[in-house]
C-alpha positions as CSV (number, residue, x, y, z in Angstrom):
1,X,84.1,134.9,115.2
2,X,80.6,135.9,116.5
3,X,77.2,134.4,115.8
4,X,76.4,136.6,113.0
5,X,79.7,136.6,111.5
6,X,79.2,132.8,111.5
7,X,75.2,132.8,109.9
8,X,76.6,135.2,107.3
9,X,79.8,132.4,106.6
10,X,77.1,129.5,106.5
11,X,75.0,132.0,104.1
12,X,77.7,132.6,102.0
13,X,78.8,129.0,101.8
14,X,75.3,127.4,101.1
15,X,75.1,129.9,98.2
16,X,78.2,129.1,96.4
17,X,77.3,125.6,96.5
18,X,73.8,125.8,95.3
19,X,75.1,128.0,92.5
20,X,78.5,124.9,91.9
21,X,75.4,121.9,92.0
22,X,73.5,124.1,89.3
23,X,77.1,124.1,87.4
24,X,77.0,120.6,87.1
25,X,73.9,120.2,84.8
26,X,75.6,123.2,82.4
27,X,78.8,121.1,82.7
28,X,77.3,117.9,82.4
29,X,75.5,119.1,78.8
30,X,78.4,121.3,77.3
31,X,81.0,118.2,78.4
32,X,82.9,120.7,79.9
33,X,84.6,119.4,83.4
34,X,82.8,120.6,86.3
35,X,86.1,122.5,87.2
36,X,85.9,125.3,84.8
37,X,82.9,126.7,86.2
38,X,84.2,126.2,89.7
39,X,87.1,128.3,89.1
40,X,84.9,130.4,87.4
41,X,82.8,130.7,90.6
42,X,86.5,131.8,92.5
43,X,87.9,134.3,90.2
44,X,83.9,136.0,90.2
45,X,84.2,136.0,93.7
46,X,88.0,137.0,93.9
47,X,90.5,140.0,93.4
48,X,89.2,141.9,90.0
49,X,86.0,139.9,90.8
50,X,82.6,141.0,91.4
51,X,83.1,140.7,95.7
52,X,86.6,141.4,95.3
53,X,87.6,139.3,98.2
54,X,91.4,139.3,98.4
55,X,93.1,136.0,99.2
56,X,96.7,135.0,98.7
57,X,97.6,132.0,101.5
58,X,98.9,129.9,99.3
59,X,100.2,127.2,101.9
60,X,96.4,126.8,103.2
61,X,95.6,126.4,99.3
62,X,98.1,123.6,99.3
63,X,96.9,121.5,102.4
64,X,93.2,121.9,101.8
65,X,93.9,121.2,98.0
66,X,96.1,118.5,99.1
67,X,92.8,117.1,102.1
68,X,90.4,117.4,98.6
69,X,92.5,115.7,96.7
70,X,92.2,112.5,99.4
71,X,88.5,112.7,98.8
72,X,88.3,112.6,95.1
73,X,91.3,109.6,94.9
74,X,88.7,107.8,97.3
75,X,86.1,108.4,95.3
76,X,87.7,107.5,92.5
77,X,88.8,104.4,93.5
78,X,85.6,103.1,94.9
79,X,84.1,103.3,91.8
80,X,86.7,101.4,89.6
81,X,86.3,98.1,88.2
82,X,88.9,95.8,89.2
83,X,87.8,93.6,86.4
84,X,88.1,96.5,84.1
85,X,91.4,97.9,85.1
86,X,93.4,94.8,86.1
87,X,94.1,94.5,82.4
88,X,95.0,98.3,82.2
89,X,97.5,97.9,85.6
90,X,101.1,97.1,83.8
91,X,100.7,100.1,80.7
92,X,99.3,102.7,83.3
93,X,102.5,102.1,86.0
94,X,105.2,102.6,83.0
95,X,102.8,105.4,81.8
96,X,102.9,107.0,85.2
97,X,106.6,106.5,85.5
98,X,108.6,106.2,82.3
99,X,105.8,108.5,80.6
100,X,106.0,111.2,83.3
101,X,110.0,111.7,82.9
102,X,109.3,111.6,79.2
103,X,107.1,114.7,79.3
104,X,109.2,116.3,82.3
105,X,112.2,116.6,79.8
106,X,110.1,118.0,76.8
107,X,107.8,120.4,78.5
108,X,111.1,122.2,80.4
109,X,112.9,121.8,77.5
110,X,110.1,124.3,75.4
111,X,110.1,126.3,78.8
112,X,113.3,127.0,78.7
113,X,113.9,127.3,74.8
114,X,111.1,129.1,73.6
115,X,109.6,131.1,76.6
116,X,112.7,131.6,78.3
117,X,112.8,130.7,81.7
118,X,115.1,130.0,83.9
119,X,115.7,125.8,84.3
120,X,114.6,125.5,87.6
121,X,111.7,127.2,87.0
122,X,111.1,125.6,83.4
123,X,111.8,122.0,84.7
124,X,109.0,122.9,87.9
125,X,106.8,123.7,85.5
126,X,107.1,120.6,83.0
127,X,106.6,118.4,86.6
128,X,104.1,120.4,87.6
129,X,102.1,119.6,84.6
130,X,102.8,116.1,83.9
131,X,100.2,114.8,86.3
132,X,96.9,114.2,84.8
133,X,94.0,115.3,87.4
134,X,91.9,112.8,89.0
135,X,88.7,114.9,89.2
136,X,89.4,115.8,85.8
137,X,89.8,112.3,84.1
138,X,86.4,110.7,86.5
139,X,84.2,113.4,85.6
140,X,84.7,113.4,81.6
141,X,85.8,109.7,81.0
142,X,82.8,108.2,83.2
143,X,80.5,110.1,80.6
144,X,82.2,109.8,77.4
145,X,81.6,106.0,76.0
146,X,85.0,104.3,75.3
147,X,87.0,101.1,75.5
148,X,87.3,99.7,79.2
149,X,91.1,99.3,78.1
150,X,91.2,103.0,77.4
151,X,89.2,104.1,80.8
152,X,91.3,101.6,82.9
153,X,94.9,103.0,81.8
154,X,93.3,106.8,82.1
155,X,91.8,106.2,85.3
156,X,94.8,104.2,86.7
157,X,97.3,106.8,85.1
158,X,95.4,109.5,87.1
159,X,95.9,107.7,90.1
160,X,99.5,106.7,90.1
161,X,101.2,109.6,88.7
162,X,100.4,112.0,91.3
163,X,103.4,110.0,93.6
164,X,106.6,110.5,91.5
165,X,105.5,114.3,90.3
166,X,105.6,115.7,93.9
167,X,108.2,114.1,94.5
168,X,109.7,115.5,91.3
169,X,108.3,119.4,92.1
170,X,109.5,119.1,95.7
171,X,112.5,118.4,94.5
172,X,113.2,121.2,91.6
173,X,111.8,123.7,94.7
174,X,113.9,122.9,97.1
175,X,117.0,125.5,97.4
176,X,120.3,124.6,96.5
177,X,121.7,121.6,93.8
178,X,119.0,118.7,92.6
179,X,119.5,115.0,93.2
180,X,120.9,113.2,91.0
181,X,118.6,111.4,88.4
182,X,119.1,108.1,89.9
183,X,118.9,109.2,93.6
184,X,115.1,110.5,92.5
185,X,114.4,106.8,90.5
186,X,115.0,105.4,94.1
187,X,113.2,107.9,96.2
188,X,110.2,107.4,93.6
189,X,110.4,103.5,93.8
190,X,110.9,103.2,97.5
191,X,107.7,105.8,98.0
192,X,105.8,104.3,95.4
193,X,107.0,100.8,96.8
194,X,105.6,101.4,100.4
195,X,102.2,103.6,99.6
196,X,101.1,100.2,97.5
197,X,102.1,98.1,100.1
198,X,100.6,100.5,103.3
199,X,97.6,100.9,100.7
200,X,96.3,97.2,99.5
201,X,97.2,95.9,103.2
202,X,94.5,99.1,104.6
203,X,91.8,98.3,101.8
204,X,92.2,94.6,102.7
205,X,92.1,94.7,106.3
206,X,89.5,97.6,106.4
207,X,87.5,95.3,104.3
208,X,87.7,92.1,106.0
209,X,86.9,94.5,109.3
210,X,83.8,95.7,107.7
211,X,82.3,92.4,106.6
212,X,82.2,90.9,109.9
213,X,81.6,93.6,112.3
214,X,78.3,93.9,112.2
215,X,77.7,98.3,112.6
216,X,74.6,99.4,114.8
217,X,73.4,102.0,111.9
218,X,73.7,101.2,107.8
219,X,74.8,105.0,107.5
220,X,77.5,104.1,109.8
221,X,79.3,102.1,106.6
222,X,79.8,104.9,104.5
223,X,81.3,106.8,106.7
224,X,83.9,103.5,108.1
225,X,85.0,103.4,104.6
226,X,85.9,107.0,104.2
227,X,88.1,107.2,107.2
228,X,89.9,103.7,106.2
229,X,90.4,105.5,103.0
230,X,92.0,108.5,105.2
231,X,93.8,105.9,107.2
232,X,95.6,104.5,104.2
233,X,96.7,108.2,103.1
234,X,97.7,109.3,106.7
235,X,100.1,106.1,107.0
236,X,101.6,106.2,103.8
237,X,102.3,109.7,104.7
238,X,103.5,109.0,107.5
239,X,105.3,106.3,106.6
240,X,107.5,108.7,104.1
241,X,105.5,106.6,101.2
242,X,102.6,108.1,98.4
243,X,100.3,109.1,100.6
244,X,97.9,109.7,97.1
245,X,98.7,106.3,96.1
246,X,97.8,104.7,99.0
247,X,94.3,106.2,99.6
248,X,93.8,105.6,95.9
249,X,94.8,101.7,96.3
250,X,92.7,101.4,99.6
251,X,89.4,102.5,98.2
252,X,89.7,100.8,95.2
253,X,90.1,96.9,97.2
254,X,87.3,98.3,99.5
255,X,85.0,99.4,96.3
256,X,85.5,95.9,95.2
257,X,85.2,94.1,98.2
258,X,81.2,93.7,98.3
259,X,80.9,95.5,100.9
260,X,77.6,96.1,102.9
261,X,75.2,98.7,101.8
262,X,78.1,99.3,98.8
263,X,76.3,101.5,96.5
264,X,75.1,103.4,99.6
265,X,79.1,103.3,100.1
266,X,79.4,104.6,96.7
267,X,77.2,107.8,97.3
268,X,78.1,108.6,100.1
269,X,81.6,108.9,98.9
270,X,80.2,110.7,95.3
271,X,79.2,113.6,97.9
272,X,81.9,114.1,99.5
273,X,84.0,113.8,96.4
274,X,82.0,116.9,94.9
275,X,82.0,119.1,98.2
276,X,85.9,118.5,98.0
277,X,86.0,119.2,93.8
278,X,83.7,122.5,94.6
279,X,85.8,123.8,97.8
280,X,89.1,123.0,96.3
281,X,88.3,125.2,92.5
282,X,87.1,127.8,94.1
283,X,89.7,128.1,96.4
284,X,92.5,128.2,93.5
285,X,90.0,130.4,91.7
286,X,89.9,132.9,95.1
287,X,93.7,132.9,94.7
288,X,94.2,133.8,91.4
289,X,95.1,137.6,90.4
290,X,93.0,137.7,86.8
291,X,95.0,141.3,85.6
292,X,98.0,139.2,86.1
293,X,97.5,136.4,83.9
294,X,97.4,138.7,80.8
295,X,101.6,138.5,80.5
296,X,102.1,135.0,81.3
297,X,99.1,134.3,78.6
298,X,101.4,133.6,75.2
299,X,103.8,131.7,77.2
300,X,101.2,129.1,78.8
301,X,100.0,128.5,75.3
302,X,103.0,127.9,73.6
303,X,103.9,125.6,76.5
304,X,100.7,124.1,76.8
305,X,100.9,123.5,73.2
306,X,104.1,121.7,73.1
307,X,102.7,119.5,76.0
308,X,99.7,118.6,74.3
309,X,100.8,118.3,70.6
310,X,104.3,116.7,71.4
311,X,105.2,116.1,74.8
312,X,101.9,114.0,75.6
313,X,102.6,111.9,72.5
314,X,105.6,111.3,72.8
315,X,105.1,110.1,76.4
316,X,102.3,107.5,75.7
317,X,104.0,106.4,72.5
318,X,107.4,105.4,74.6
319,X,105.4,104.2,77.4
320,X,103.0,101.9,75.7
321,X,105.1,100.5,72.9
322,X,106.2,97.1,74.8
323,X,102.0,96.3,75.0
324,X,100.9,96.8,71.3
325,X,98.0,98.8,71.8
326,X,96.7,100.0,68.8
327,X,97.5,103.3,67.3
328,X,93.9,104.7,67.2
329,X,93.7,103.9,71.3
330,X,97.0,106.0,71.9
331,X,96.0,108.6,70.0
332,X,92.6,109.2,72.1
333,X,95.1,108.3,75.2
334,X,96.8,111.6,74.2
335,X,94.2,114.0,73.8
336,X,92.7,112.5,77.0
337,X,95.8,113.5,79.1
338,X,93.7,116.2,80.7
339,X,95.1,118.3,83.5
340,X,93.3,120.2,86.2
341,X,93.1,121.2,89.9
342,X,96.3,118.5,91.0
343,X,98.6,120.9,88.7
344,X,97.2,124.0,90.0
345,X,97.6,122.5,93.5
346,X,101.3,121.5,92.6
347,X,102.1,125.4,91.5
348,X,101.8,126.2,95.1
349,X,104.5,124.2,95.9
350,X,107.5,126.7,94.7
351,X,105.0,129.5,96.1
352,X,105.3,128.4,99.8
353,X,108.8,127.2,99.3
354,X,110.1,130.9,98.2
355,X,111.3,129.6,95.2
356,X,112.0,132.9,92.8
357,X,109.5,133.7,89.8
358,X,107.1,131.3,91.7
359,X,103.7,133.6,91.0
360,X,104.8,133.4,87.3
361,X,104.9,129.4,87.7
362,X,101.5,129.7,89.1
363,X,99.8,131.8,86.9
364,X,101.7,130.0,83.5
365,X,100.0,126.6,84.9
366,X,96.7,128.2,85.6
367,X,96.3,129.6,82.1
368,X,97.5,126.3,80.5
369,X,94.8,124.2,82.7
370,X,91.8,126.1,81.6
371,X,92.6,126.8,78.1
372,X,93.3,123.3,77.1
373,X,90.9,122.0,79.5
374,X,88.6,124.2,77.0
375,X,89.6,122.9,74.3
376,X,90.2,118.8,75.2
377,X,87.1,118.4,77.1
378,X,84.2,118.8,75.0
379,X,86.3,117.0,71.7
380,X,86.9,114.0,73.3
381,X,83.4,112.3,72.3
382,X,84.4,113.8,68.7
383,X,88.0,112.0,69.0
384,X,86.4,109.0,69.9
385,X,83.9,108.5,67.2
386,X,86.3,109.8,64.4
387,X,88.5,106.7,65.9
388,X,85.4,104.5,65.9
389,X,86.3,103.8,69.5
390,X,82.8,103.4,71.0
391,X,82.5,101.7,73.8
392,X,81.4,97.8,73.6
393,X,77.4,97.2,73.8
394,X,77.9,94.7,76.9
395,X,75.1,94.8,79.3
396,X,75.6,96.9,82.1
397,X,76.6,95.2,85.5
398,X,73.9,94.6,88.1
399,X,73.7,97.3,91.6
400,X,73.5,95.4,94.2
401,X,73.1,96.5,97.7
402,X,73.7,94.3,100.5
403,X,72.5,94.3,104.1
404,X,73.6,91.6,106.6
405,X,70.7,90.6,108.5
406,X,72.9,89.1,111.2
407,X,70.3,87.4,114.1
408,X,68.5,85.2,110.9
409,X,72.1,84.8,109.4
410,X,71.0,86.2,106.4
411,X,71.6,88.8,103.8
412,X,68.8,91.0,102.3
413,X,70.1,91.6,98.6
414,X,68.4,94.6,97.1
415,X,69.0,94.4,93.3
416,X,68.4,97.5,90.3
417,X,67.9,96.1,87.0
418,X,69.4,98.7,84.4
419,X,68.3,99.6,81.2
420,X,71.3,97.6,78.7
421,X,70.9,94.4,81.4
422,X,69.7,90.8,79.8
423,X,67.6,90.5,82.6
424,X,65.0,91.9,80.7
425,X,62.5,89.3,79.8
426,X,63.9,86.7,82.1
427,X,61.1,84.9,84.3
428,X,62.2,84.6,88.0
429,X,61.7,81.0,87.7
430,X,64.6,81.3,85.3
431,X,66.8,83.2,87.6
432,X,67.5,79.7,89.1
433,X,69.0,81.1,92.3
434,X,70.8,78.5,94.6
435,X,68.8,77.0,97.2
436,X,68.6,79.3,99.9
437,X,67.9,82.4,98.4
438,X,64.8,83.3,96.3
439,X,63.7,86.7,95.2
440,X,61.0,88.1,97.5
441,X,59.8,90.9,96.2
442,X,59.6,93.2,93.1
443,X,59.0,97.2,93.1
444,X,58.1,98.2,89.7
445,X,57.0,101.3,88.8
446,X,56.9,102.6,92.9
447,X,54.2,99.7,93.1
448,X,55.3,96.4,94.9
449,X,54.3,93.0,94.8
450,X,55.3,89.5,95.7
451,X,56.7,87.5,92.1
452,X,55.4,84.2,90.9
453,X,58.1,82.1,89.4
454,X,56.4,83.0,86.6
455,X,56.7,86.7,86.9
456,X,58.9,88.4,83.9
457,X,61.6,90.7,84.7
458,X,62.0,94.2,83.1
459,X,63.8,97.3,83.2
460,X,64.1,99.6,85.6
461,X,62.6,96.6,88.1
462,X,63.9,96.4,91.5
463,X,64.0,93.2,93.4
464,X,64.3,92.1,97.0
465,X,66.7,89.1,97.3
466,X,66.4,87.3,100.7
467,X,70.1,84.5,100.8
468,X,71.3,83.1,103.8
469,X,75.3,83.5,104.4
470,X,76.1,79.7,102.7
471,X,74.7,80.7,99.6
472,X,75.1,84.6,99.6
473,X,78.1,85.1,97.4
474,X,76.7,82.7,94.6
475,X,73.3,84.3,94.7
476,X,75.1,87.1,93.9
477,X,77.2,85.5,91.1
478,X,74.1,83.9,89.5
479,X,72.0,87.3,89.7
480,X,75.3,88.9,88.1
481,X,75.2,86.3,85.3
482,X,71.7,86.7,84.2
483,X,72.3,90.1,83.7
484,X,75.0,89.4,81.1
485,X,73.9,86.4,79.7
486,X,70.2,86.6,80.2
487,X,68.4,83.0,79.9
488,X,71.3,81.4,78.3
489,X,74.1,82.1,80.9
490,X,74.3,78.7,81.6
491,X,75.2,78.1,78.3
492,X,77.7,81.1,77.4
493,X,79.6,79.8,80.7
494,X,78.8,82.7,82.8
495,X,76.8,80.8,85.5
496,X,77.1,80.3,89.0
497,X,75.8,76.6,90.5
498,X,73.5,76.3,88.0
499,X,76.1,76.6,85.5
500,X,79.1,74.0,86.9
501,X,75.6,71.5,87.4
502,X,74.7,71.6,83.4
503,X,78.5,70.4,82.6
């Protein structure tokens, strides 16, 4: 490649993505997911497109859909909640498990009976789409306000199932007879079994790492976190376990691990996560022929619509049955069952593997993706409030940034009030940090200034916490309490020290 074959590249490149960031404000105010217009982006680019640029490598599709898909299961997991889906943990495993079997068998089962396909090509198909799409599920469910319960099973769901479907695809593609049913149960255990283990003994160690290796440069963090993340996947790959499941485990102990410079962590990893979301659709957009999804166009709708209106269902009514979650919960759990780039991804599968009728597979799950994508996306706030399933009104949590100040032995706790927090109104006197650690400076309204215990907190304020290591994790605790409780966290048993002193 010469110099100005690369400039032209880089010119190319830059475009597309200032055009994908632009997207995201359309997306963000239609509630469409961001990978619509991505793909749109693609097939405008692609064969029948306005460039016409022709591109069928479907293998490179699959490992630099599979590389993007690291990215946005690390993103994902640094910003969960373990508070808010350790609850959510039990439903979302049988969901991703049990569940994922239950729509296998309906989906092929309408592929086969009222499309007409072949089984193997029916039962790759009701795999294929089974797996609910990480990207997909962060992007809506972060902006639609629901029920922590409902987010944690969706979000955990999106992260577990991708394990046992590959396993299940690579399976249907592979030439000659399929497993046995209870030879893939055990292959899905035993994979599922090691990429938990390999993944929460990473995120663990790469956190315990972080915390006391003090790194020359705060930017350096960021980046340590995203190649433990990569570290987890590699070795559960490696290690013939979910690979998906591991990264996804890893970054979630490290997003809740207080690490330094953690919402700087958190960004960082936000980035990357969108490069990966834009370079992956517009990839599967690129390698999409749009004259010859007009056959396969009928069929993806009837299956899509068996897959949304029974299969999906079906699969959260079996799975969630032992847990008594109330009816109104499932049936948003349902229509929330969205599917995106992972299927697509997935559809490449019988493609490299020769399997026959594979560029029907892939253009049958293409068509379903965006069309019910379409049509789940933007009536999901709708769903929720005809369910009266708003989310609660509990103050927001705290951001907290921490930087180790390691020759004073001391952390520098930089603290972002939001706009729902209780610590609006509270007087800094009545923050009643621990002793050693006291809040040394407020920036309000880009003007700074030193607070007198007397000093009222309000929105929007950031403050300066200087704590020395005894005391930081308390001051933390305390700060965290305020928030929720505001001046009578002591009382409502959300306190730190100064709580435990009033009993």
């Amino acid at each position: 490649m010469t110099v100005h074959q690369l400039n032209e590249l880089l010119l190319v490149c830059s475009l597309v993505l200032l055009i994908a960031v632009a997207a995201v404000r359309i997306s963000s105010r239609s509630g469409l997911p961001s990978l619509l217009l991505y793909l749109g982006i693609g097939i405008a680019m692609g064969q029948d497109g306005l460039l016409d640029v022709k591109f069928d490598d479907a293998e490179l599709t699959q490992v630099i859909g599979y590389a993007a898909l690291v990215v946005i299961l690390a993103e994902g997991g640094l910003g969960t909640k373990w508070k808010e889906i350790k609850p959510a943990l039990p439903a979302a495993a049988v969901l991703s498990t049990v569940g994922v079997a239950v729509s296998v068998g309906v989906t092929a089962s309408a592929a086969h009976y009222l499309v007409g396909l072949e089984w193997q090509q029916a039962l790759i198909i009701g795999a294929v789409v089974s797996s609910t799409d990480a990207a997909a599920v962060f992007s809506v469910l972060r902006k639609v306000p629901l029920p922590s319960r409902v987010t944690g099973v969706l979000e955990a769901e999106s992260g577990f199932n991708d394990a046992p479907v590959v396993i299940l695809v690579v399976a249907f593609s592979a030439s000659g007879p399929v497993d046995d049913w209870y030879v893939l149960v055990g292959k899905i255990a035993l994979e599922l079994a090691i990429g938990a283990a390999i993944g929460l003994a990473t995120g663990f160690l790469g956190a315990y790492g972080l915390r006391h290796v003090a790194l020359p440069a705060s930017g350096l963090y960021p980046i340590a976190v995203m190649a433990i993340a990569v570290v987890a996947y590699a070795a559960g790959a490696m290690a013939h376990g979910s690979g998906f499941l591991a990264v996804y485990l890893a970054s979630m102990v490290l997003g809740n691990s207080r690490l330094p410079h953690a919402p700087a962590n958190r960004g960082f990893a936000e980035g990357l996560g969108w490069i990966a979301q834009i370079g992956m659709f517009v990839l599967l957009g690129l390698l999409v022929t749009p004259h010859e999804l007009v056959d396969d166009f009928w069929p993806a709708v009837i299956v899509g619509l068996v897959l949304t209106a029974v299969a999906r269902p079906l699969e959260v009514f079996v799975s969630l049955l032992p847990f008594r979650i109330p009816w109104q919960e499932q049936a948003l759990m349902s229509w929330a069952g969205l599917r995106g780039a992972v299927p697509i991804i997935l559809a490449t599968i019988p493609m490299v593997s020769g399997v026959p009728g594979s560029d029907r597979i892939f253009n049958i799950v293409f068509v379903l993706v965006v069309v019910y994508t379409l049509v789940q996306g933007p009536t999901l706030p709708w769903l929720a409030r005809a369910l009266r399933l708003g989310a609660s009104s509990d103050a927001a949590d705290l951001g907290v940034e921490s930087a180790p100040l390691e020759r004073l032995r001391g952390h520098l706790l930089s603290v972002a009030v939001p706009e729902t927090s209780r610590m609006h109104g509270v007087e800094v006197g009545e923050l009643r940090l621990p002793a050693g650690s006291a809040v040394t400076l407020v920036v309000r309204e880009e003007k700074s200034f030193v607070p007198l215990p007397t000093t009222v907190l309000r929105h929007g304020d950031e403050l300066l916490v200087v704590a020395t290591d005894p005391v930081r994790d308390a001051a933390e605790r305390r700060l965290r309490a305020v928030a929720q409780g505001g001046k009578l966290a002591d009382w409502l048993g959300t306190g730190g020290t100064a709580a435990r002193r009033h009993r």
